[in-house]
C-alpha atoms as one frame of an Amber mdcrd trajectory, in Angstrom:
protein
 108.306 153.052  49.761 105.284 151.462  49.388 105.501 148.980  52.210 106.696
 152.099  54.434 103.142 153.629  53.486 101.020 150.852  53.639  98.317 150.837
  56.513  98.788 147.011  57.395 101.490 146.846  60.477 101.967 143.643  59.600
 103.656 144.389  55.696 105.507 147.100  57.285 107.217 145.003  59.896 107.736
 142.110  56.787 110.456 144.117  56.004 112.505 143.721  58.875 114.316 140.323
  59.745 113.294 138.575  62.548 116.105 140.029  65.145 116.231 143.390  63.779
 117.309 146.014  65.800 115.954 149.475  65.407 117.370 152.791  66.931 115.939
 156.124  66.864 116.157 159.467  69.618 113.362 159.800  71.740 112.394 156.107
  71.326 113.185 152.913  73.142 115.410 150.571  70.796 113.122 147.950  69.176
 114.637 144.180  69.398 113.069 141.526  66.863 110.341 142.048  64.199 107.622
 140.783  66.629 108.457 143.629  68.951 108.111 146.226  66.203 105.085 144.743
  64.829 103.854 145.839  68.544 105.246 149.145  67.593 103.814 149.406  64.159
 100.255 148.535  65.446  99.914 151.531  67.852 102.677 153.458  65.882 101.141
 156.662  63.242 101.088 155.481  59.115 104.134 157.634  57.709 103.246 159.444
  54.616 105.176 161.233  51.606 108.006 158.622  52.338 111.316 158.901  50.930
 114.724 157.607  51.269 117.770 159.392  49.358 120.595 156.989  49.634 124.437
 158.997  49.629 126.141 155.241  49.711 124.831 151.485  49.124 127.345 148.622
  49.077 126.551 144.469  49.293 128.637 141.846  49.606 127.681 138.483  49.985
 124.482 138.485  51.918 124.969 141.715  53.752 124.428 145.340  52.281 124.181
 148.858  54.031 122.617 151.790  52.537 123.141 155.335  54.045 121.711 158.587
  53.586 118.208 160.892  54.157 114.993 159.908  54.991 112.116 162.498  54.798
 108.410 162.196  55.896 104.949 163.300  56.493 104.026 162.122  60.333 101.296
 163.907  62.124 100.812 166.321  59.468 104.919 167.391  60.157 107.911 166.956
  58.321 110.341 165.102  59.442 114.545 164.978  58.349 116.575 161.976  59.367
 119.747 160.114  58.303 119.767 156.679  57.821 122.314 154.076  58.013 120.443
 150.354  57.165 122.014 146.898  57.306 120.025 144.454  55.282 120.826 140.386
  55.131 119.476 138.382  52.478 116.817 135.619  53.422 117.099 132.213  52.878
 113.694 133.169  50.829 116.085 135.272  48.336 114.338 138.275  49.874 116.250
 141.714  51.471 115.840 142.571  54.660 116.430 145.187  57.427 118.504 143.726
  59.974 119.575 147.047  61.693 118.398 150.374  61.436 119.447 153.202  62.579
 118.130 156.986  62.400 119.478 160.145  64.342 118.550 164.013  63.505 119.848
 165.443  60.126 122.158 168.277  60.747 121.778 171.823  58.870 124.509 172.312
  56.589 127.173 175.331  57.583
């Protein structure tokens, strides 16, 4: 959560590999972690980050988490799911590779 906070665009790209993809509405899709370093640098500092994984499985070098992920942006809330694929570095490190968010739907 931390990194997701921090005010240096460079540690919050870190934590994407170097061809992620990232996919959210309203936005173009982001190719490659120098491309959303780009993003990051004239993108707003989320605040009151937090990510409330429903499933997380690995295997090998792959894993996925799914679930919410709530925010502060521009003084707004904001509600999205979450589906992330992170690969392990050859550093022993976890990264995103792709990341996905769409709108959270109300329950019935």
């Amino acid at each position: 959560m931390a990194l997701l906070e921090d005010d240096d665009p460079r540690k919050r790209a870190d934590i994407y590999t170097e061809d992620a993809t990232f996919v959210m509405p309203g936005t173009p899709v982001i190719e490659g972690r120098a491309e959303m370093l780009t993003r990051l640098e004239s993108g707003t500092v989320l605040r009151s980050v937090t990510l409330t994984p429903s499933a997380i499985e690995a295997r090998d070098g792959l894993a996925y988490a799914y679930g919410l992920f709530t925010c502060i942006q521009n003084d707004s809330r904001v509600t999205l799911r979450f589906l992330m694929v992170l690969r392990k570095q050859i550093d022993g490190a976890w990264r995103v590779a792709r990341e996905f968010l769409v709108a959270d739907s109300p329950s019935a």
